[in-house]
Backbone bond lengths (Angstrom), bond angles and torsions (degrees), N, CA, C in turn:
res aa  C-N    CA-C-N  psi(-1)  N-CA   C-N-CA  omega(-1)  CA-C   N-CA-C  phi
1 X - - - 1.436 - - 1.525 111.49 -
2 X 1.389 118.18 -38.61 1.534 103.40 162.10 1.759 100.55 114.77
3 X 1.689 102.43 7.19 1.730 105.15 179.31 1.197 109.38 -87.89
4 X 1.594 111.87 141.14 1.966 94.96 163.52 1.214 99.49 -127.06
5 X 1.623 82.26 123.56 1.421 120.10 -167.78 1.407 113.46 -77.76
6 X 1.285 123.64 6.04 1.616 132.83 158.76 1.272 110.98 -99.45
7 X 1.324 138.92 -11.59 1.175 148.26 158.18 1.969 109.68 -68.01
8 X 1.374 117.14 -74.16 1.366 128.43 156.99 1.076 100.38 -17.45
9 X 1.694 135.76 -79.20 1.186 138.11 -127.59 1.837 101.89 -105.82
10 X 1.232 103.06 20.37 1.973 102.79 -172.74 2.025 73.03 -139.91
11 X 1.698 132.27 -16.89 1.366 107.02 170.94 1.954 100.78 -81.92
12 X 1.054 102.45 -20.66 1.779 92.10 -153.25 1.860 94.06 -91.27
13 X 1.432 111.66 -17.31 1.272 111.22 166.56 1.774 124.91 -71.08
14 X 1.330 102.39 -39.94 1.638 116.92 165.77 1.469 103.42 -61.89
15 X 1.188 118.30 -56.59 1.583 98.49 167.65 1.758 150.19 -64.56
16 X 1.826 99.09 -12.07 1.296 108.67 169.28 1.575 96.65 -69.09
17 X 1.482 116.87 -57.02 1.297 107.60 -173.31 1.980 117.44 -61.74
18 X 0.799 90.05 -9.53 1.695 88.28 -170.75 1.896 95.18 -78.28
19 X 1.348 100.93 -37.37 1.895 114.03 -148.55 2.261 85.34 -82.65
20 X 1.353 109.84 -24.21 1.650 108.08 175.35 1.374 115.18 -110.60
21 X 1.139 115.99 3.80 1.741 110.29 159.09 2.008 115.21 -101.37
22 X 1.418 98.24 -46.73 1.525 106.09 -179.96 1.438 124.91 -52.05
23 X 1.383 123.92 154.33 1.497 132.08 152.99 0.980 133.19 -25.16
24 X 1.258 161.91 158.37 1.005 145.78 125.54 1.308 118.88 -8.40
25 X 1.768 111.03 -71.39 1.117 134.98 -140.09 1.919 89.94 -65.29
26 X 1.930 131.21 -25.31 0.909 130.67 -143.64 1.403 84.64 -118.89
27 X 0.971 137.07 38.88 1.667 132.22 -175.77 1.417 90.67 -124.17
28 X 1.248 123.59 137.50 1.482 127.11 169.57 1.225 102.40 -119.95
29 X 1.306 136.91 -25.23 1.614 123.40 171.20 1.509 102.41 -75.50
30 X 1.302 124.90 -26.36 1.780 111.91 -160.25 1.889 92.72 -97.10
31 X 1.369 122.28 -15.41 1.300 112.76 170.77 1.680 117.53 -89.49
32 X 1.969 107.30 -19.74 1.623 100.30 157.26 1.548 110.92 -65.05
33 X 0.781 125.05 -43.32 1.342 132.01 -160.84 1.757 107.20 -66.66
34 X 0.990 120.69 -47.74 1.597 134.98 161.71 1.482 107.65 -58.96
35 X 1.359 130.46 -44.74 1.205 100.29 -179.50 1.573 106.82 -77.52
36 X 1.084 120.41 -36.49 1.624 128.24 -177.81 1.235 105.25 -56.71
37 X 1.299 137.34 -7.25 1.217 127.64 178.06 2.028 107.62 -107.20
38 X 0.979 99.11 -49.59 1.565 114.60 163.26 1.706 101.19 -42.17
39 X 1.189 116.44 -77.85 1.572 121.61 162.42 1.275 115.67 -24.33
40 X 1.109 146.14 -85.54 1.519 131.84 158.58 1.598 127.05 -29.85
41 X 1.451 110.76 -33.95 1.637 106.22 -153.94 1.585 99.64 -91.59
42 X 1.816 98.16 -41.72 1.510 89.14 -177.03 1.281 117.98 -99.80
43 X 1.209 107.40 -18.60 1.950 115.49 -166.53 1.828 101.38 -109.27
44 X 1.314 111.77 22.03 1.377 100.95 174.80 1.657 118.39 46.39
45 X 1.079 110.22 33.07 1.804 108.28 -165.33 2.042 93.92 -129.09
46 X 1.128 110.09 71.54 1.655 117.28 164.24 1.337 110.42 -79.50
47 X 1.404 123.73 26.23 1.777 92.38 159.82 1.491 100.68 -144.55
48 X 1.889 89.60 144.79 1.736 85.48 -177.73 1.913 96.38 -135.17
49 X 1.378 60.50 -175.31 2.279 64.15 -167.97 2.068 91.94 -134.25
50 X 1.256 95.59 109.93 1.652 94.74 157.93 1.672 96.92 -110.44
51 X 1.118 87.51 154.82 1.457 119.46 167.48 1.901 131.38 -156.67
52 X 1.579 83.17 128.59 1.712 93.61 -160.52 1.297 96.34 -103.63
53 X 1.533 114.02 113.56 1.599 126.94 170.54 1.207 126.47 -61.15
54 X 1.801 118.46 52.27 1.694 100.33 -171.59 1.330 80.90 -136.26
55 X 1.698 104.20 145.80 1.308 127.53 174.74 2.134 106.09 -70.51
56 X 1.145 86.50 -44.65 1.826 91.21 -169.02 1.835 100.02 -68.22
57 X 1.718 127.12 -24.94 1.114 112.88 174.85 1.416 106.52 -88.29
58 X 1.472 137.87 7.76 1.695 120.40 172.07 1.168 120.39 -78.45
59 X 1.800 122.45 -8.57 1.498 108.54 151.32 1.133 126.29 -62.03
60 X 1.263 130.96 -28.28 1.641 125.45 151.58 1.163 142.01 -74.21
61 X 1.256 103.92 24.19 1.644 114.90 -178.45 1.512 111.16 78.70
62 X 0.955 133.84 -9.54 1.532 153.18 179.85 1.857 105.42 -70.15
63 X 0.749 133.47 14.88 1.408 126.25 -169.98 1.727 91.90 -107.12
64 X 1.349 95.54 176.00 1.736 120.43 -164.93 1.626 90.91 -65.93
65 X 1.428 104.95 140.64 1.473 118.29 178.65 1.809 95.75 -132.50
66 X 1.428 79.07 -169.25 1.838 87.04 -175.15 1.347 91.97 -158.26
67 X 0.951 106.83 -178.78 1.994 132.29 -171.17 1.170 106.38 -74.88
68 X 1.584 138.05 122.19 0.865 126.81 132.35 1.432 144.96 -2.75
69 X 1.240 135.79 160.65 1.899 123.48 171.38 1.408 113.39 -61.85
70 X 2.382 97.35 -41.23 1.284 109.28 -161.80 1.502 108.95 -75.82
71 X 1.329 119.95 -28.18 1.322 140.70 -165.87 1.876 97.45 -62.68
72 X 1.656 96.45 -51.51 1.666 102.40 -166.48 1.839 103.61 -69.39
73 X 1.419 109.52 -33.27 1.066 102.15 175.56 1.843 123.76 -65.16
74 X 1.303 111.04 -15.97 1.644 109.16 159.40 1.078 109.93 -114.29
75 X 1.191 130.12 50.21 1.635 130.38 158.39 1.990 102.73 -86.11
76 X 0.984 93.72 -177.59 2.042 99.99 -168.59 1.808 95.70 -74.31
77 X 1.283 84.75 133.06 1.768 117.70 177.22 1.524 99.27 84.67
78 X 1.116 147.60 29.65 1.161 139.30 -174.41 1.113 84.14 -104.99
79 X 1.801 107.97 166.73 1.315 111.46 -177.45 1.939 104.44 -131.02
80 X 1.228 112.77 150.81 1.550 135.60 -178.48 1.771 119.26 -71.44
């Protein structure tokens, strides 16, 4: 597949340490995660779509996705 997996595994380690020393304000997974939860709890809006643009992560299922039918059908102006 073309990953180096000592690269991956020294990024996702810099980020455990980054995600248990930092702020709040400097956490970007614990502030996705807060709004995605806020998003469901208060705004009735549970579905989200990430998508990671790398060719070398779509052997892991990680490549660019898109919305569902059901998903597009509750996106804004759709109707219930």
């Amino acid at each position: 597949m073309g990953l180096d997996i000592r690269a991956l595994l020294l990024g996702a380690a810099a980020m455990s340490k980054r995600f248990m020393e930092e702020p709040f304000e400097r956490k970007p997974r614990l502030q996705y995660a807060a709004v995605n939860y806020l998003m469901a709890e208060e705004r009735a809006k549970p579905i989200r779509v990430l998508s990671i643009w790398s060719k070398k992560l779509e052997g892991l299922g990680l490549g660019t996705t898109s919305c569902s039918p059901k998903a597009r059908q509750t996106g804004p102006g759709a109707t219930r």
